[in-house]
N, C-alpha and C positions, 0 to 999 in steps of 0.2 A: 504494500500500500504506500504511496505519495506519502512523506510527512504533511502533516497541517501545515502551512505556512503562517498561521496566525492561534492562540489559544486558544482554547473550544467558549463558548459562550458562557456555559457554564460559570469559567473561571474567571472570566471578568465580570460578571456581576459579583461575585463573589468579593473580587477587590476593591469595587466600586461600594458595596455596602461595609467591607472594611472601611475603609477610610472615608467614610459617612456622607458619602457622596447624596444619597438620597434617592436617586431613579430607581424605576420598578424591578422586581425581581423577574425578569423577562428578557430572553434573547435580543440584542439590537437589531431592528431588518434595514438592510441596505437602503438608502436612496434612490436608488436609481434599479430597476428592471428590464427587464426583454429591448427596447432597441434604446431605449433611454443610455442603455450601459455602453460603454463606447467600445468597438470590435476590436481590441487591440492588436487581433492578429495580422488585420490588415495593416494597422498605425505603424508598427515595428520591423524593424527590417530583419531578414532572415535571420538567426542566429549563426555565427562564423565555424568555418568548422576548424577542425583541428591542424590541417596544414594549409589554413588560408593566411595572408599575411596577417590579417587581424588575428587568428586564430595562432599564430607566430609569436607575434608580440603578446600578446595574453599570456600566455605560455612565456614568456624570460619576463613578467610583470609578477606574477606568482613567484618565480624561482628567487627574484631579487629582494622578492616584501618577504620570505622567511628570516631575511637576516633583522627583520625587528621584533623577533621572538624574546621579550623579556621586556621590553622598552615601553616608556610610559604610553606610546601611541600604542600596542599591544593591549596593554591593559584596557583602555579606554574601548579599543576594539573589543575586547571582553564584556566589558558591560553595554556596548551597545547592541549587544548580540539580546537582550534584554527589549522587546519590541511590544509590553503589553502600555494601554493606555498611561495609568500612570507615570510608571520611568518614564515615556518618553515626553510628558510634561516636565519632569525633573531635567530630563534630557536638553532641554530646550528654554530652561529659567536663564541661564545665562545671557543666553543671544536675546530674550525678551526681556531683561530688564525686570521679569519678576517671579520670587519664588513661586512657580505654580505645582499645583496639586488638586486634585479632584476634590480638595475641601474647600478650596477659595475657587476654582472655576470649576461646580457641576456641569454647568450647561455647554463648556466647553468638551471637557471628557464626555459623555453623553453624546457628543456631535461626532465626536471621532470615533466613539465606538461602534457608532454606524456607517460611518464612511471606512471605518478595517473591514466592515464587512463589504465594502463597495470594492475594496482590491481584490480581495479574492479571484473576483470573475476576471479583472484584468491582468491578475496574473496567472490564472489557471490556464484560460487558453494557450496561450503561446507556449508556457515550461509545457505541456504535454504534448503540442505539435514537435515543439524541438525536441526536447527530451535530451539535451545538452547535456552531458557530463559535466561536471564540478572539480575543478583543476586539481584537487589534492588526489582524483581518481585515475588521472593522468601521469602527474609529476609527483616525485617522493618530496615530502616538505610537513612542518611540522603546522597544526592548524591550531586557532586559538582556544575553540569549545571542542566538547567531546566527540569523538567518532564513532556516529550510531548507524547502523545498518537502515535506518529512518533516514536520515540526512542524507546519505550516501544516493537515495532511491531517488530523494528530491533534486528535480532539474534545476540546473544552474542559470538558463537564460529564460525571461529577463529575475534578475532581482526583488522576489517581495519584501525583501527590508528595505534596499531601496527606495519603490514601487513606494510604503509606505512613508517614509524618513521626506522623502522629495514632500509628497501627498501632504502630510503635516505643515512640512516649511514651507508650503506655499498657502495654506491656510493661516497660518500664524503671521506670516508676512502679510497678510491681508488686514488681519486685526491688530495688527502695531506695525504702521508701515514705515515709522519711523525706526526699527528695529529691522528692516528688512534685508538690510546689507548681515550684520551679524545673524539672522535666524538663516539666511540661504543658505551664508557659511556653515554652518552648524549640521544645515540638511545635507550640505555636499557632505561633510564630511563621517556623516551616519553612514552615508550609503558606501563610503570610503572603506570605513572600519569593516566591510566584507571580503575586501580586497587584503587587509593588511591580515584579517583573521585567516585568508586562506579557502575560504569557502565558496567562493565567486572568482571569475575573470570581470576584468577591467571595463569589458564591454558588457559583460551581464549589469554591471551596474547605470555605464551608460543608457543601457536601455528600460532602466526601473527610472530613471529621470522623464524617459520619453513619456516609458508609461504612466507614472504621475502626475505632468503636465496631462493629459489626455482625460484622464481621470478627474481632473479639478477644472477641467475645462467643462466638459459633461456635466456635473455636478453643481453647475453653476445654471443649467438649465433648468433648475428639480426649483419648484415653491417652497418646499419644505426646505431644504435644505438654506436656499438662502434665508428664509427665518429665522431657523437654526444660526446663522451664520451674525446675523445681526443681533441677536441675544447674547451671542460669543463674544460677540466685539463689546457692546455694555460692561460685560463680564470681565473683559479682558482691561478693560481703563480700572474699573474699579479695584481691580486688583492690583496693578501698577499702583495706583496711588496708594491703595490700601498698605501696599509694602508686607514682610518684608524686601527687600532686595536680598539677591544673592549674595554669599562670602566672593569679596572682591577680589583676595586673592587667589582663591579656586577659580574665579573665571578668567584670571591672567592667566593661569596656566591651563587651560581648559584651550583658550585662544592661541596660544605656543602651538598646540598638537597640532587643531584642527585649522589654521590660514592658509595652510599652503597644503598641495598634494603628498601624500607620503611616496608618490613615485613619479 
């Protein structure tokens, strides 16, 4: 079986009434259905294969990033391998200027939890057309998270951490666009940390960018969702002012990792 690319529904309610989020105990349903959802397989371009030039370079981009096995961008890669609602608000206090959390923005966690369900379909199509091997299945090299016969099954092209990470940062650039230079930063470099973890090629994540621009373009068709979107953004001032702000010098060095490419 395909691993899940995202945690069963289950579990994120579950952390959502942890941290007293408030929303119903109830699966989130997507946004967008049947032709509303955008056909990504068309949007994306072929996946490379293994002795095409891109599928070349991919391959000595993998061989190169195992030498930051230990290094603080490693680590980081580690925890962003971490892709449920909350963390990746935590994920992203920095580049926003505020500490977020599903106790000072419900209505934002709540929007996203619908919209992870809105990747799914964007990423499901295309990983099972291509059905892309995943570079550490190729090349020997050490990766950052565990090697589970699960992971191993899940295709590599395009990227749903990515696919999501992009997806986020361009929604949170929307509701603090004065932030939106440091939140994109923060989304390249989510989708990055797949690259440095070993678990993705360099073009699988290229094309979880494609795919989440595509995604948030669509999304922006749905009523509900812009609703959703404008509640978020309320939410999102008042929280800002509300404070706290993040530890300032975690986000200096948070911003060291992620400004530049690690390759």
């Amino acid at each position: 079986m395909r691993q899940s690319i995202f945690l069963p529904a289950a579990a994120l309610v579950a952390l959502f009434v942890a941290a007293g989020a408030g929303i119903a105990e109830a699966p989130p349903a997507p946004y967008l259905t049947g032709a509303a959802a955008p056909d990504t397989v068309r949007i994306l371009p072929p996946a490379p294969k293994v002795d095409s030039a891109r599928g070349v370079a991919d391959r000595a981009v993998f061989r190169a990033t195992r030498a930051l096995k230990g290094s603080p961008r490693w680590t980081l890669a580690q925890s962003d391998a971490n892709e449920a609602v909350p963390a990746m608000l935590s994920d992203f206090s920095c580049a926003a200027g505020a500490s977020l959390t599903p106790g000072n923005a419900p209505k934002l966690a709540a929007m996203l939890a619908r919209v992870r369900k809105d990747t799914v379909a964007a990423v499901n199509g295309p990983k099972d057309l291509y059905r892309r091997q995943r570079p550490f299945l190729i090349d020997r090299g050490d990766i950052c998270i565990e090697r589970t016969l699960a992971l191993a099954a899940s295709p590599d092209y395009p990227s749903g951490h990515t696919t999501w990470g992009w997806t986020v940062g361009l929604i949170l650039a929307e509701l603090a666009p004065d932030r939106a230079g440091p939140i994109l930063s923060r989304a390249r470099a989510f989708g990055e940390s797949r690259v440095v973890c070993g678990v993705h090629n360099a073009s699988a994540i290229e094309a979880g960018r494609t795919n989440g621009a595509a995604l948030v373009a669509a999304l922006h068709g749905d009523g509900a969702f812009r609703a959703d979107l404008d509640a978020a953004r309320t939410e999102m001032a008042a929280a800002r002012a509300a404070g706290p702000i993040p530890d300032a010098g975690a986000c200096k060095a948070e911003a060291a990792l992620t400004d530049r490419s690690p390759w």
